[in-house]
C-alpha positions in Angstrom: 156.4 184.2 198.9 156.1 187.8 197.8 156.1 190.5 200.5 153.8 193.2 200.9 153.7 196.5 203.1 150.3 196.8 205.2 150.2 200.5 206.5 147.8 201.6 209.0 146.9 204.9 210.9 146.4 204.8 214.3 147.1 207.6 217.3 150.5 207.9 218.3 150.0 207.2 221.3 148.0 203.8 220.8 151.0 202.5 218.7 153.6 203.3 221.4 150.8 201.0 223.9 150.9 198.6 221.7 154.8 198.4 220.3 155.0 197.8 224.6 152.6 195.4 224.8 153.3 193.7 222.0 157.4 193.6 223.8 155.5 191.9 226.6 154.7 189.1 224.5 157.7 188.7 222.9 157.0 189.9 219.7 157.2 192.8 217.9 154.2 194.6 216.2 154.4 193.3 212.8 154.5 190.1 214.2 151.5 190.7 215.6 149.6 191.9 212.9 150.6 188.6 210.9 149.4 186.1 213.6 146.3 188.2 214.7 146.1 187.9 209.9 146.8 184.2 209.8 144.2 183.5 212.7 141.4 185.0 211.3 142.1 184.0 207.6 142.8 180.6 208.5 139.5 180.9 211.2 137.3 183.0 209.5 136.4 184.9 212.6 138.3 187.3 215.2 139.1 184.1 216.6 141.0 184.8 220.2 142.2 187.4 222.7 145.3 188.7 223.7 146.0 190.1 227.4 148.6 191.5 229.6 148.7 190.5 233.0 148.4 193.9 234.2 147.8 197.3 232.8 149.8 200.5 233.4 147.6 203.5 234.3 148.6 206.5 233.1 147.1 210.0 233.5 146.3 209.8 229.4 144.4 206.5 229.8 142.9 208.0 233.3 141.9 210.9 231.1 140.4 209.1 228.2 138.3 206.7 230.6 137.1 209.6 232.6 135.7 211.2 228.8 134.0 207.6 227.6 132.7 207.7 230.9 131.5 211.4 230.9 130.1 210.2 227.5 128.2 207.2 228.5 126.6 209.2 231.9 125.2 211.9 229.1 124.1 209.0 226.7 122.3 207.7 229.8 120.9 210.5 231.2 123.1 210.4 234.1 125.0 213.3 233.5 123.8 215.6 236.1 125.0 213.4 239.3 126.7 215.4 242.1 129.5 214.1 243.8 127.5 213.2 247.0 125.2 210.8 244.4 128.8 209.5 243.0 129.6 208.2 246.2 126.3 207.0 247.4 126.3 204.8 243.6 130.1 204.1 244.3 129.0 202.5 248.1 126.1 200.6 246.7 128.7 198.8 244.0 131.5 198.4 247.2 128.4 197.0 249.4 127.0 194.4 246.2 130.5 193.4 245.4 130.9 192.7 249.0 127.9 190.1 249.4 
């Protein structure tokens, strides 16, 4: 079967996340790509997920949450809570998750 080269753009630092998490599995990315390609040819659909166990936080993933966050508050018109209000919404979650 004839090969063909499938290049695509993504941040830098998305690839390095996923070359990682792709070593996790046991594959490498272009690996990947062609089962995540075979699976929704052969499906028709976006047909499963892939997971890690557990996630490394680093301060550029802290960072980027904390923006789509920011974001979403503004979107919601939520943007204007102090940190006292923070903490009284961050109780009620601690006290709901609790019952």
């Amino acid at each position: 079967m004839a090969q063909a080269t499938f290049s695509v753009r993504m941040d830098e630092s998305l690839k390095k996340q996923f070359d990682n998490l792709c070593q996790e599995f046991g594959m490498n990315a272009t690996t990947a790509i062609n089962v995540f390609a075979r699976a929704v040819v052969r499906q028709r659909r976006i047909p499963f997920e892939i997971s890690s166990p557990a996630a490394d936080i680093t301060r550029e993933g802290a960072l980027q949450a904390f923006w789509d966050l920011r974001a979403q508050a503004k979107e919601n018109g939520i943007s204007d809570l102090g940190p006292d209000d923070i903490n009284k919404e961050i109780d009620l979650a601690r006290r709901e998750a609790a019952e």
